[in-house]
Backbone as a ProteinNet text record, in pm:
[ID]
protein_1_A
[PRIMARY]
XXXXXXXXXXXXXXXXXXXXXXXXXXXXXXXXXXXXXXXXXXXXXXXXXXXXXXXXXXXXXXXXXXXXXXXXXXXXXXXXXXXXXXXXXXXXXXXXXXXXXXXXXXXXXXXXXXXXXXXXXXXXX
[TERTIARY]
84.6	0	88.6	37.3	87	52	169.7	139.4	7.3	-36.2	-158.8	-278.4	-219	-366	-450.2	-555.3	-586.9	-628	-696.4	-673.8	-788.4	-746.5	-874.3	-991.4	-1018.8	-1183.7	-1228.1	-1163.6	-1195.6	-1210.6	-1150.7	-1199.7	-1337.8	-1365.4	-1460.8	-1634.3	-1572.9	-1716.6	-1733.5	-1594.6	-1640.1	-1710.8	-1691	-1749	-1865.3	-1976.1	-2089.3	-2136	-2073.8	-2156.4	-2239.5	-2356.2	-2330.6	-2340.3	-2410.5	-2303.4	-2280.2	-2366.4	-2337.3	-2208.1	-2203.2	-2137.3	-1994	-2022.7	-1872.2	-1779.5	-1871.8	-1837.6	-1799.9	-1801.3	-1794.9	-1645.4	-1646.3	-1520.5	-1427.7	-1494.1	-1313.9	-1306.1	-1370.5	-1271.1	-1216.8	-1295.8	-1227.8	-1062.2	-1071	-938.6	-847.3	-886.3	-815.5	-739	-883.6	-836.5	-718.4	-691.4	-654.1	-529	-493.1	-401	-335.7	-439.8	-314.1	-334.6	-420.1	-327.2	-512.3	-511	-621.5	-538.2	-593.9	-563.1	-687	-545.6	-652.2	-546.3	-599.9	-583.1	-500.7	-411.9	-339.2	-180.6	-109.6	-16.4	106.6	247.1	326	320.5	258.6	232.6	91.9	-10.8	-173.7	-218.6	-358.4	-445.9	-538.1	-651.2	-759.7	-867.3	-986	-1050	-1184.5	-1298.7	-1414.3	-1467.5	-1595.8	-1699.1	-1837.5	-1980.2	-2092.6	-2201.7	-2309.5	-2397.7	-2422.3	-2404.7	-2348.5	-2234	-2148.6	-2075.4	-1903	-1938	-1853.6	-1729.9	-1593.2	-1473.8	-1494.2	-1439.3	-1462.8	-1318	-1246.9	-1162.9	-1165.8	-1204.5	-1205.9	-1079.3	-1179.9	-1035.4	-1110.7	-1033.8	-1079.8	-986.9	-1008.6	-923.8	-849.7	-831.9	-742.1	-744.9	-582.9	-536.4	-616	-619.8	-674.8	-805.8	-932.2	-1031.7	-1044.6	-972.8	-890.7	-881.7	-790.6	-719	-837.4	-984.4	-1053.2	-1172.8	-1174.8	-1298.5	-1167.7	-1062.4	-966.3	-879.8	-805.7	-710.3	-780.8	-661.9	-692.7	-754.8	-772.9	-801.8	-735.6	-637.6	-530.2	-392.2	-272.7	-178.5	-88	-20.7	85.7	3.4	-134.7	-191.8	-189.2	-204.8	-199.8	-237.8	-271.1	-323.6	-221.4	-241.4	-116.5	-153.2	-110.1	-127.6	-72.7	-182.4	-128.5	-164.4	-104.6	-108.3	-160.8	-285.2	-388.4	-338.8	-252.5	-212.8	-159.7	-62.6	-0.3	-139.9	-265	-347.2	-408.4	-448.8	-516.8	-454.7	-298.9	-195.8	-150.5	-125.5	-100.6	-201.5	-301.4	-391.4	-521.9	-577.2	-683.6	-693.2	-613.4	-527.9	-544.7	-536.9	-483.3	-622.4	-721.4	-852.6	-902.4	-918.6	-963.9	-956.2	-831.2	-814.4	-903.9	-834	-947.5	-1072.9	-1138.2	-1256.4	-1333.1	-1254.2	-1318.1	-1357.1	-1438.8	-1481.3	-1429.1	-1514	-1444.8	-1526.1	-1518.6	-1605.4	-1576	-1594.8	-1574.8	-1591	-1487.1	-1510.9	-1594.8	-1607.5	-1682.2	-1683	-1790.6	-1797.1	-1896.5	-1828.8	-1910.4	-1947.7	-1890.1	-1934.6	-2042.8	-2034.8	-2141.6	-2085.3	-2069.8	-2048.8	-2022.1	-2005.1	-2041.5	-2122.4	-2041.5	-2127.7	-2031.1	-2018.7	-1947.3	-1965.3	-1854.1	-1814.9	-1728.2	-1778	-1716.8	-1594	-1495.5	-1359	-1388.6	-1457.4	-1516.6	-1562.4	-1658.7	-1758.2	-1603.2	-1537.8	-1383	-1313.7	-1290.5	-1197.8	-1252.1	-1383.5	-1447.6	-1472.5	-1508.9	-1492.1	-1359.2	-1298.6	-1152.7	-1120.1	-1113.1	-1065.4	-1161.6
-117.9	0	123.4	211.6	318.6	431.6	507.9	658.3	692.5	740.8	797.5	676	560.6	452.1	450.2	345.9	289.4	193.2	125.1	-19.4	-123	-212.5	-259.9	-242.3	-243.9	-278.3	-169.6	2.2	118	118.9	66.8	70.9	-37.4	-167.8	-192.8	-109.6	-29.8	74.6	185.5	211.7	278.6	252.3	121.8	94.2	68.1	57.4	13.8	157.6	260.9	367.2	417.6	496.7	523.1	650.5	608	722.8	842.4	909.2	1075.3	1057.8	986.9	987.1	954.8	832.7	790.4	938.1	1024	1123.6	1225.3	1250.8	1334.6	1272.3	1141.5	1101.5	1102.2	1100.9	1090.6	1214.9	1333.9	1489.9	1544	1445.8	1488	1443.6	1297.8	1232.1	1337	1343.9	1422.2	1554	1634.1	1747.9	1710.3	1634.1	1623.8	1529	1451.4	1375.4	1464.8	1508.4	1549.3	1490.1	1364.1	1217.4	1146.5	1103.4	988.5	845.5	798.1	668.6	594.5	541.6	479.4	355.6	262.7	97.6	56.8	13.1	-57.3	-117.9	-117.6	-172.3	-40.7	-113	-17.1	65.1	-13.1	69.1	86.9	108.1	107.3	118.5	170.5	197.8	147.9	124.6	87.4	166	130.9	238	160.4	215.2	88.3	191.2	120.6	227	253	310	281.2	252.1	243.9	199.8	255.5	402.7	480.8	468	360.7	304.8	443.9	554.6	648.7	598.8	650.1	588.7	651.1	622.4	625.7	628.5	664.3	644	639.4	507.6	465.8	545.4	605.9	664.8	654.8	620.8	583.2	746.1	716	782.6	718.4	605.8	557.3	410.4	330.3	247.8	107.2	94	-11.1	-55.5	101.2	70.5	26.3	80	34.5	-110.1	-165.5	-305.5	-387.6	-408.7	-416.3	-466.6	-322.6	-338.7	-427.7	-461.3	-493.8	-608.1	-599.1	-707.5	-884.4	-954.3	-1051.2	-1068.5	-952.4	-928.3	-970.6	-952.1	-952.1	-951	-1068	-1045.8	-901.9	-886.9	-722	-585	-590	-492.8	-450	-253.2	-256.3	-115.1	-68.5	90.3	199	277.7	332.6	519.8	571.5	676.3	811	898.6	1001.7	1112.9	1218.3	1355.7	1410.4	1493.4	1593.3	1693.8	1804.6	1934.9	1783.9	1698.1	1611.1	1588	1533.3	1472.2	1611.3	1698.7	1824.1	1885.5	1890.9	1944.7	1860.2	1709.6	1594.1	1508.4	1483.9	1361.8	1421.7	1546.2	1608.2	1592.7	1682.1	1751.6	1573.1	1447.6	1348.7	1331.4	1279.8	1249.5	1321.8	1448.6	1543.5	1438	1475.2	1411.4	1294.4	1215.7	1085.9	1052.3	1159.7	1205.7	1091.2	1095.7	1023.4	1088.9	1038.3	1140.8	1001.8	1058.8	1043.6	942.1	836.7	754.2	728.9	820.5	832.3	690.3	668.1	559.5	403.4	374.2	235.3	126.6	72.2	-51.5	-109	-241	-387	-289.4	-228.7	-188.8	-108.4	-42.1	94.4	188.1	322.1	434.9	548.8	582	699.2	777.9	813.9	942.9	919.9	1003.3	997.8	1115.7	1211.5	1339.5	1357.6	1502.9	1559.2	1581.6	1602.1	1652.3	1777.8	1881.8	1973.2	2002.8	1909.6	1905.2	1867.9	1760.2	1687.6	1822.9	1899.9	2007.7	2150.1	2144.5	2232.6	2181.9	2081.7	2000.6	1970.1	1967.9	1959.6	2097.4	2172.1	2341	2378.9
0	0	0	-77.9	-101	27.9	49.2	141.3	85.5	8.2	-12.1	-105.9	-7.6	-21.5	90.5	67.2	192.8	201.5	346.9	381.3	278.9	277.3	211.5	252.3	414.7	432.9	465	462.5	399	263.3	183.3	30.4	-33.4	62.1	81.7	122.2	223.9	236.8	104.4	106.4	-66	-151.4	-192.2	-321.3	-258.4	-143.1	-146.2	-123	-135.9	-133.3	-244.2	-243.3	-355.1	-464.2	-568.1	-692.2	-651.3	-612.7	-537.2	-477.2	-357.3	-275.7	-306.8	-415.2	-498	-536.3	-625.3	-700.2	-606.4	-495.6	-424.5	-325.2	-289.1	-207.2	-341.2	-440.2	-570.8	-553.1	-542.9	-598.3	-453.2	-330.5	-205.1	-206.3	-221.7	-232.2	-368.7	-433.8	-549.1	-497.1	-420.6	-342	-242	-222.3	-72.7	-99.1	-188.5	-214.2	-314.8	-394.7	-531.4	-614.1	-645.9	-709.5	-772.6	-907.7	-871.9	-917.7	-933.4	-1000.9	-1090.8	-1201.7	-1323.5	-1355.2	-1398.7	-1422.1	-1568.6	-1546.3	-1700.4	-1647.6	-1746.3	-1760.3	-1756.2	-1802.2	-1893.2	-1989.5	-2094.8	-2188.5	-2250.9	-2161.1	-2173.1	-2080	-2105.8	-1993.3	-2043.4	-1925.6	-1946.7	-1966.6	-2084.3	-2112.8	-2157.2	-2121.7	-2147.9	-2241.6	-2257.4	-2316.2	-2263.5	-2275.3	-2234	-2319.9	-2266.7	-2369.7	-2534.6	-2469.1	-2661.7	-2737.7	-2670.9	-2733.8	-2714.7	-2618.7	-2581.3	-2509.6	-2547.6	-2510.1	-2365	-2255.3	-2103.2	-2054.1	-1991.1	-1896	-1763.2	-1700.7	-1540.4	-1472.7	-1340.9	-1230.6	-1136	-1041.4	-897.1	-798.9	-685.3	-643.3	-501.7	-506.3	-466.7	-488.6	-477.2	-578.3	-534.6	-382.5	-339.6	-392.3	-415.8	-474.4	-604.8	-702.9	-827.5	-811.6	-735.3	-753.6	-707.8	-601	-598.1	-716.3	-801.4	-925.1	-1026.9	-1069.6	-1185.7	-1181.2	-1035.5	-987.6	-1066.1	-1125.2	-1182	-1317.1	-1375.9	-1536.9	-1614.6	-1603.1	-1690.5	-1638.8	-1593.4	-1552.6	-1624.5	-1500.4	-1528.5	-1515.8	-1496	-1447.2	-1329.2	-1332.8	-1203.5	-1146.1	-1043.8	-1032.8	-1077	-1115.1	-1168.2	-1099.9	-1016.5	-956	-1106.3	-1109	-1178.4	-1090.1	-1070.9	-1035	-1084.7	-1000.3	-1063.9	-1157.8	-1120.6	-1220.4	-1357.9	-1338	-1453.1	-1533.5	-1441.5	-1542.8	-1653.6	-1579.1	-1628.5	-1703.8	-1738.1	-1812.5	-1972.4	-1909.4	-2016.8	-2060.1	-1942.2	-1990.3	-2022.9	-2003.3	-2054.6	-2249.7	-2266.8	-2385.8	-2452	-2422.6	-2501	-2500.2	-2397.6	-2383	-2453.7	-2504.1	-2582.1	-2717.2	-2751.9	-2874.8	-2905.9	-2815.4	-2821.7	-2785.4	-2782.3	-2804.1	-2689	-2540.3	-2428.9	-2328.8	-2276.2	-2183.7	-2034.7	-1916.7	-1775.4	-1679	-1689	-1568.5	-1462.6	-1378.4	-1285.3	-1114.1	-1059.7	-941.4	-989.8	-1094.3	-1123.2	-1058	-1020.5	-905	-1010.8	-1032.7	-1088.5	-1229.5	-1287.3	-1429.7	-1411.7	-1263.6	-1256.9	-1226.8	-1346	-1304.6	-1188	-1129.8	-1050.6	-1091.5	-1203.8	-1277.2	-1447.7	-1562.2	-1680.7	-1689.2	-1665.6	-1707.6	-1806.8	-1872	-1979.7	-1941.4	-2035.8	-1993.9	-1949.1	-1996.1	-1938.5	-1814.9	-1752.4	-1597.7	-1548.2	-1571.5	-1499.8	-1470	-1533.4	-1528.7	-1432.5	-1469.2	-1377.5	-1219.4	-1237.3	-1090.2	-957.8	-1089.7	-991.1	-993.5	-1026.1	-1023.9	-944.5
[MASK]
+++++++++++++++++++++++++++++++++++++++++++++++++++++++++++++++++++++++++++++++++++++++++++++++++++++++++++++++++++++++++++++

């Protein structure tokens, strides 16, 4: 576990919370760590889609809850911590491009919420 993780059976009450509440403990942790975390490898991330068939990028905001919804998918995966100003500076700007928007905290392939890069950017600022 990481300095700015936490225990499993705190990341357990997380995920049974719900969506409001999801969406609201990710931009606290965000606020307050600096940091979210999103799921892949070395050289990939993980990225689903939703029923409109819209590219998505899963972020949790912390790694334990991550390893939780993913762990065992796919060997070599793993939470991968990015830094808020890093994401909003480098990973906005790419998501743009790739025309994905933001799914926010997902438990069992349920949303929190799916924000625009837009609402994402206004939310965390």
């Amino acid at each position: 576990m990481t300095s700015d993780d936490i225990p499993r059976p705190e990341a357990e009450q997380l995920r049974g919370l719900d969506e409001t509440a999801r969406v609201a403990r990710t931009f606290e942790a965000i606020a307050d760590r600096g940091a979210l975390w999103v799921w892949g490898d070395e050289g990939d991330v993980l990225f689903t889609e939703d029923a409109r068939r819209r590219n998505l990028l899963p972020i949790w905001p912390y790694a334990t809850v991550a390893r939780l919804e993913n762990e065992g998918e796919v060997d070599g995966e793993h939470a991968i911590r990015i830094p808020a100003d890093v994401f909003l500076r480098e990973w906005l700007p790419q998501l743009e491009e790739d025309d994905a928007d933001i799914a926010v905290f997902p438990v069992e392939e349920r949303n929190a919420a799916v924000l625009t890069l837009a609402e994402f950017r206004s939310r965390l600022r």
